[in-house]
C-alpha positions as CSV (number, residue, x, y, z in Angstrom):
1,X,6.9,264.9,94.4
2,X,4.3,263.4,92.2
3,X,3.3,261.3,94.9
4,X,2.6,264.3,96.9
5,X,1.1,266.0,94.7
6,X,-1.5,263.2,93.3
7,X,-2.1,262.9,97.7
8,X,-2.9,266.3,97.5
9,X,-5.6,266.0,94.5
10,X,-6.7,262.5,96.1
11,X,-7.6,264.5,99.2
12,X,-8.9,267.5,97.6
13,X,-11.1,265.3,95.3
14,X,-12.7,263.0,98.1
15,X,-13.2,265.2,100.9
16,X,-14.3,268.3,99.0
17,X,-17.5,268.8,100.7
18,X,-16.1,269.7,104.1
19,X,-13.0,271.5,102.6
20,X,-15.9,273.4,100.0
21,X,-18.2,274.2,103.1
22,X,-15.4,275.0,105.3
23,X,-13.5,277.9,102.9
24,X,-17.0,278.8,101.9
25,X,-18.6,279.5,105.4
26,X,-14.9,281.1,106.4
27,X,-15.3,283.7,103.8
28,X,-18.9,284.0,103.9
29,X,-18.5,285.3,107.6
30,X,-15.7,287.7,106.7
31,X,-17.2,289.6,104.2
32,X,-19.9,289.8,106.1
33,X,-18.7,290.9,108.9
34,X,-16.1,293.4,106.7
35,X,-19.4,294.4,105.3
36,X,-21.4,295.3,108.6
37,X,-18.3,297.2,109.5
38,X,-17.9,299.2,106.5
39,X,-22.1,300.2,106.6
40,X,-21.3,301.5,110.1
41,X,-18.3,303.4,108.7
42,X,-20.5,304.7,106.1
43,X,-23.6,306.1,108.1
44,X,-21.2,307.7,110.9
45,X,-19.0,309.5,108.8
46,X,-21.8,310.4,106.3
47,X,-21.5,314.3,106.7
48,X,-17.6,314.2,106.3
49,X,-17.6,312.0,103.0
50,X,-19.9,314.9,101.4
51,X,-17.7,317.6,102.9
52,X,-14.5,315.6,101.6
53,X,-15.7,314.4,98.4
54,X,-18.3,316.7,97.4
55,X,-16.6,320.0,96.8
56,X,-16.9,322.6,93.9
57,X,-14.0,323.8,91.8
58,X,-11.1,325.3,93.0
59,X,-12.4,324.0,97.0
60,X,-10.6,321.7,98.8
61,X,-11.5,319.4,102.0
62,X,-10.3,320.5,104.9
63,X,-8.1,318.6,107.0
64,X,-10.4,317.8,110.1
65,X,-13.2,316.4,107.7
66,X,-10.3,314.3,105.9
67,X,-8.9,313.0,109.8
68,X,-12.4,312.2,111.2
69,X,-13.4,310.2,107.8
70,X,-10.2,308.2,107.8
71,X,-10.5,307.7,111.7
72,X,-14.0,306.1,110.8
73,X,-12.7,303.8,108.6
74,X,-9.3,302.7,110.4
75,X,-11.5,300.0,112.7
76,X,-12.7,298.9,109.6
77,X,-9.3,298.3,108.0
78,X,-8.2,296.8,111.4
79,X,-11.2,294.2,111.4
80,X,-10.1,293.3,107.5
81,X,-7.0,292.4,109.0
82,X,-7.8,290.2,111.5
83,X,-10.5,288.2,109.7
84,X,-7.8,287.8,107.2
85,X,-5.7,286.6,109.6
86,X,-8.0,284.1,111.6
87,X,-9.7,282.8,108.2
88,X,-6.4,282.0,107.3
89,X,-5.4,280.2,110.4
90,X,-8.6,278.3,110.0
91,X,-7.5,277.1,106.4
92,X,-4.1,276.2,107.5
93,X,-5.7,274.0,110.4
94,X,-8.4,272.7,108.0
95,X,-5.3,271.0,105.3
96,X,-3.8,268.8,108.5
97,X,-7.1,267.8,109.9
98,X,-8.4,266.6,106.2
99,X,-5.2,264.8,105.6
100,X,-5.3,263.1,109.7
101,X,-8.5,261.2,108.2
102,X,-7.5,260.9,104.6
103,X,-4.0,258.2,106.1
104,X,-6.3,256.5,107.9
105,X,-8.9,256.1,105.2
106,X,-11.7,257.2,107.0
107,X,-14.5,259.6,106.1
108,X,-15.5,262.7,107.8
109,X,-18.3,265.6,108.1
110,X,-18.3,269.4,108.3
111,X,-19.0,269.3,111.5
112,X,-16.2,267.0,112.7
113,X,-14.1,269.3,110.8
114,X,-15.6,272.2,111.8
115,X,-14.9,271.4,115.7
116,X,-11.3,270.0,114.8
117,X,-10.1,273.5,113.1
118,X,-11.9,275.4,115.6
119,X,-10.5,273.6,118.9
120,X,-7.0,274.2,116.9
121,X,-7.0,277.7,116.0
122,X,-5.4,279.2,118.8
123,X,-2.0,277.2,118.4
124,X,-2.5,277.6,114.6
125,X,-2.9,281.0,114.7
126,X,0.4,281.4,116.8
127,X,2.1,279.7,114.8
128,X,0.9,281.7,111.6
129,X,1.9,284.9,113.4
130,X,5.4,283.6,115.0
131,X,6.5,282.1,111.8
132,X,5.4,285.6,109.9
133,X,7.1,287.4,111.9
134,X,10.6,285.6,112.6
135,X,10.3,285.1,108.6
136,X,9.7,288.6,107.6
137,X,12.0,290.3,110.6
138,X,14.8,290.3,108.3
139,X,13.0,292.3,105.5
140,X,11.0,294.4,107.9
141,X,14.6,295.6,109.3
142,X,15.9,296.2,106.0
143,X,12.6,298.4,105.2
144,X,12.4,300.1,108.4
145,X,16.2,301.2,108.1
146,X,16.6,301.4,104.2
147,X,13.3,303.2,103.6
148,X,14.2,306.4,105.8
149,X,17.6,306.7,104.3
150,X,16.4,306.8,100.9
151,X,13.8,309.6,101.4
152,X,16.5,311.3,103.0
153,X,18.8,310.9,100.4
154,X,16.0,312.1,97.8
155,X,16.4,315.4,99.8
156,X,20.1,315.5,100.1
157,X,20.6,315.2,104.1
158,X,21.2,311.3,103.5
159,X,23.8,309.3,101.6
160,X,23.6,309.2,98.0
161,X,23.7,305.5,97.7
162,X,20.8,304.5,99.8
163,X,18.8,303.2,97.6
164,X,21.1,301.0,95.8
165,X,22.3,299.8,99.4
166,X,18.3,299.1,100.2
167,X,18.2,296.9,96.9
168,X,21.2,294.8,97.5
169,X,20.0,294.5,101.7
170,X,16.9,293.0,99.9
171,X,18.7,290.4,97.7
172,X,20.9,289.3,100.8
173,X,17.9,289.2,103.5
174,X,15.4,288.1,100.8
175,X,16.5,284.4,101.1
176,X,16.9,284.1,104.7
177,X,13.6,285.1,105.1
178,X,12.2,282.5,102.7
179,X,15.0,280.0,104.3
180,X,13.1,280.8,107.6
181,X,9.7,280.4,106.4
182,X,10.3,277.1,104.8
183,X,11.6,275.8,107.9
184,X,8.7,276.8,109.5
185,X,6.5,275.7,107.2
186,X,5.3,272.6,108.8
187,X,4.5,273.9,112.2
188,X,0.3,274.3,111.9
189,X,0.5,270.5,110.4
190,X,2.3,269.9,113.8
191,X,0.2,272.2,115.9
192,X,-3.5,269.9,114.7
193,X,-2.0,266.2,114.0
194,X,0.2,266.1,117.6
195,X,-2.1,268.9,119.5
196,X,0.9,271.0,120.3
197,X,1.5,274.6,121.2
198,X,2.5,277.5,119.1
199,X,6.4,277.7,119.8
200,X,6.6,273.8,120.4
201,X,5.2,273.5,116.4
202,X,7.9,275.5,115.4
203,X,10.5,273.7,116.6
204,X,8.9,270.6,115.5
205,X,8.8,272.0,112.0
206,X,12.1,272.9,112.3
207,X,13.6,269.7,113.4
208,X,11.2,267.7,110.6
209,X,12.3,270.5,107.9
210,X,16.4,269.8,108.8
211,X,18.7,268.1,105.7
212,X,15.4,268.3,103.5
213,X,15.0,271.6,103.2
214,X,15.8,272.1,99.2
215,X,12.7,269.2,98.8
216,X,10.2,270.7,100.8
217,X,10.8,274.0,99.8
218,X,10.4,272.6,95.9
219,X,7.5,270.7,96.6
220,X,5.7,273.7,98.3
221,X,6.4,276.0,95.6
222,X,5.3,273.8,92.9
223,X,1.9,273.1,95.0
224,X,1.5,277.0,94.8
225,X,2.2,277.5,91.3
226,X,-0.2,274.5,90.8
227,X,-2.8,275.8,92.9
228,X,-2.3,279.3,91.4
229,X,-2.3,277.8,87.6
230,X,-5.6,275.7,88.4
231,X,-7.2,279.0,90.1
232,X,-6.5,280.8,87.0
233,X,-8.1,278.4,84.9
234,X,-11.4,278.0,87.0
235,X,-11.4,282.0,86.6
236,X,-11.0,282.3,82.9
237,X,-14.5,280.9,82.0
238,X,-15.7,283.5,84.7
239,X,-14.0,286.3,83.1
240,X,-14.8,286.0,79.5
241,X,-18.6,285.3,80.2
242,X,-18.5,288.9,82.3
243,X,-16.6,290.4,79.1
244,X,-19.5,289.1,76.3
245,X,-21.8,290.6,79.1
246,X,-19.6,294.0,79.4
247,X,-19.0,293.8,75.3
248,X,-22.4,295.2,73.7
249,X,-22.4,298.7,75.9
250,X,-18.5,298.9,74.9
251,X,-19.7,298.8,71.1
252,X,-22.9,301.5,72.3
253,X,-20.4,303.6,74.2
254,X,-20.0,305.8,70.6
255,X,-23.7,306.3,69.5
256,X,-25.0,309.1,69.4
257,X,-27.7,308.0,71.9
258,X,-26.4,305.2,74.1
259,X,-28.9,303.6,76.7
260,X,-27.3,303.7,79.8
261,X,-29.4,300.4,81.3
262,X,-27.5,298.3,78.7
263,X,-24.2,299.9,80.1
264,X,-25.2,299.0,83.6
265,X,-26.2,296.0,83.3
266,X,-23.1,294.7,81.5
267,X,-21.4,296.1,84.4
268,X,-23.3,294.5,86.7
269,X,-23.2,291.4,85.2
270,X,-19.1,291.2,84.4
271,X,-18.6,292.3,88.5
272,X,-20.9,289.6,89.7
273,X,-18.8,287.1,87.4
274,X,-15.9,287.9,87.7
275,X,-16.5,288.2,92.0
276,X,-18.1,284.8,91.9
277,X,-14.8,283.2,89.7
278,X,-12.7,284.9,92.0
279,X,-14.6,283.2,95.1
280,X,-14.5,279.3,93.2
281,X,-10.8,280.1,92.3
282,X,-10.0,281.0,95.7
283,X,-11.5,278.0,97.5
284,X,-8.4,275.5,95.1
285,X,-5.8,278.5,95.7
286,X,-6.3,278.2,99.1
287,X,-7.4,275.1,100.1
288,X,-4.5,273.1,98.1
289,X,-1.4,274.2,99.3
290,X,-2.3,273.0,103.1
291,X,-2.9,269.5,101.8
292,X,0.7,269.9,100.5
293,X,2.2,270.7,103.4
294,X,0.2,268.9,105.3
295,X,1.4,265.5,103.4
296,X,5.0,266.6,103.5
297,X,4.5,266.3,107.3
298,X,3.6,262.8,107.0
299,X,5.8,262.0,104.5
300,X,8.8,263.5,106.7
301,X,7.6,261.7,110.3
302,X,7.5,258.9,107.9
303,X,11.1,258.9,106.8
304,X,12.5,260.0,110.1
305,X,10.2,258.4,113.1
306,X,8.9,255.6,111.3
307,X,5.6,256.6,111.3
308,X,4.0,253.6,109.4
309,X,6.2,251.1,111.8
310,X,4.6,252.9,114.5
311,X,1.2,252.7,113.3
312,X,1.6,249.1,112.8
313,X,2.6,248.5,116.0
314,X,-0.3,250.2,117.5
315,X,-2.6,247.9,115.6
316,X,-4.6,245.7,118.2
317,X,-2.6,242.4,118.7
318,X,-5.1,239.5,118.6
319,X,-4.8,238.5,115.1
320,X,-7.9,239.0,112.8
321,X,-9.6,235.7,111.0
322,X,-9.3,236.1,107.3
323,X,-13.1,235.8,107.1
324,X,-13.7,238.8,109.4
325,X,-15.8,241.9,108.1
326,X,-13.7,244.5,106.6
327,X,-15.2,246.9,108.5
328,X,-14.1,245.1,112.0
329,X,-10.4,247.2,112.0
330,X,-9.8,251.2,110.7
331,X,-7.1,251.1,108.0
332,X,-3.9,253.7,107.2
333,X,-3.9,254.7,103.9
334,X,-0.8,255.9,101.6
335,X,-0.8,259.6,101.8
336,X,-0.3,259.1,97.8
337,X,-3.3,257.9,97.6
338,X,-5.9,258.5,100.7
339,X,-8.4,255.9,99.8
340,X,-6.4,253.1,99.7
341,X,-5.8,250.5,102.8
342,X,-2.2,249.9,104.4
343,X,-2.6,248.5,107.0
344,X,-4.9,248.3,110.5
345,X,-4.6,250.6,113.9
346,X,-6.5,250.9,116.7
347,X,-9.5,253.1,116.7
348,X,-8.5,254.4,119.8
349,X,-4.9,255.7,119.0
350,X,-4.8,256.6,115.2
351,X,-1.8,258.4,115.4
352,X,0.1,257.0,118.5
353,X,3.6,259.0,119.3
354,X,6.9,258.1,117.0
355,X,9.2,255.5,117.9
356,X,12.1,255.8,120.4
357,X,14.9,255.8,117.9
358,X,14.4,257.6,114.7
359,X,15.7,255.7,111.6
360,X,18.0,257.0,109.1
361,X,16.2,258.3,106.2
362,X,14.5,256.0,103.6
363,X,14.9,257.5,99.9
């Protein structure tokens, strides 16, 4: 687990220009594009936000002005979803492409990462939507059953019991749906480091996953309450700078004559704070947890394909003099620790398949 974890901080620490410029362009283009989106919104359903939201006392909006403003604005709530979706899928690709360099001790750009996430995305992205949805089947059943019955129990034309039955179908299906996810978990580390397809990294995943489920599922938990924990501590500086801002028209607020540009201004300034700590937060709460799984993956292949006995014998077989230039072989580096040498591979084959016959399990 520590080993793991200090990989995961080893990556994050040495590559963090293409992981930085990565998450950063990812969410630049979303919100701008959720942005364009919602200014179209805006100037087409102009007239129907004054007739919905500009009314006098005792008026109320009427319901086509209410439908034609909320139609405007579903394409815009459908866009938010899927740049969610695909920025996501791009993270989880990004996590397994930084950690296929990091083993082998090699460097890389933005732009090498860039194309490697991109060219990736389609297999990722099926597996982020499969594995969603076989995890969260179980609960969405429970929901689309238990909900129904208990609003027709609140009436009396449904059983009186429904909603304690919802909460115990929730405590039952709960941990099959996070039993599923975790043994699914691995499938877009699958999908980038062995260029497979979206159903054939789930069964990967779930094969890798099987006897070790208790340890993976530990290890990615604590990498999310660490990623969460370091988030929250990049944010607090963020957040109490914005509240000194915000402070001085709090203390105004009960004069007599309070200037309202010291009141906006705080405002303005504790938004843009605690937007921009939410943003340097994000890229550590987001960009950790892949490097987690994604070293989990390695470790596993390692433990049950013998990874590192197949990358050794991949390495080119004319031995190399002892006064040779370092730089005349790639290396494999221990996930642990990403800059340090293991042991030489080809150039051409740095991550050749696993062997024939898996190995038992090395503790």
């Amino acid at each position: 687990m520590g080993d793991i974890l200090g990989g995961a901080f080893s990556s994050f620490r040495r590559y963090w220009k293409p992981l930085v410029g990565i998450m950063f362009a990812v969410q630049g283009m979303g919100i701008l594009l959720v942005a364009v989106a919602t200014g179209i919104a805006v100037a087409v359903a102009q007239d129907r936000l004054a007739a919905v939201f500009d009314l006098g006392p005792g008026e109320s909006a009427a319901d086509e002005d209410v439908m034609g403003l909320l139609l405007a604005f579903v394409p815009v709530g459908v866009l938010l979803l899927v740049t969610v979706t695909v920025g996501a899928a791009l993270i989880s690709a990004l996590g397994p492409a930084v950690i296929q360099e990091a083993v082998l001790g090699r460097s890389t750009t933005f732009g090498a990462m860039w194309r490697r996430c991109w060219s990736r995305l389609p297999a990722v992205l099926g597996t982020v939507l499969l594995a969603g949805l076989i995890a969260g089947a179980p609960m969405l059943l429970v929901y689309a059953v238990g909900v129904p019955l208990v609003i027709m129990s609140v009436d009396g034309s449904g059983p009186p019991a429904a909603l304690f039955l919802l909460v115990l179908a929730v405590l039952v299906c709960l941990p099959v749906s996070v039993w599923l996810a975790t043994r699914l978990s691995l499938a877009p580390a699958a999908a980038v480091c062995e260029g497979l397809g979206a159903v054939a990294a789930l069964r990967r995943s779930s094969h890798l996953v099987k006897d070790g489920w208790w340890r993976v599922f530990g290890i990615t938990m604590l990498g999310y309450l660490v990623a969460g924990a370091v988030g929250y501590a990049i944010q607090m500086p963020f957040g109490f700078v914005g509240m000194a801002a915000f402070l001085p028209s709090v203390m105004a607020a009960g004069d007599s004559d309070p200037d309202p540009d010291v009141a906006i201004v705080g405002l303005l300034v504790y938004v843009i704070c605690i937007v921009v700590g939410g943003l340097i937060s994000g890229l550590f709460q987001f960009g950790f947890p892949p490097l987690v799984t994604a070293l989990l993956y390695v470790d596993l292949r390692m433990r049950k394909e013998n990874l590192a006995e197949s990358l050794i014998a991949a390495a080119v077989p004319t031995a190399v003099p002892t006064a040779a230039p370092a730089a005349s072989a790639h290396v494999v580096a221990d996930p642990a620790d990403p800059a340090g040498p293991v042991d030489p591979v080809d150039p051409a084959d740095p991550t050749p398949p696993p062997a024939a016959g898996p190995a038992p399990d090395r503790t």
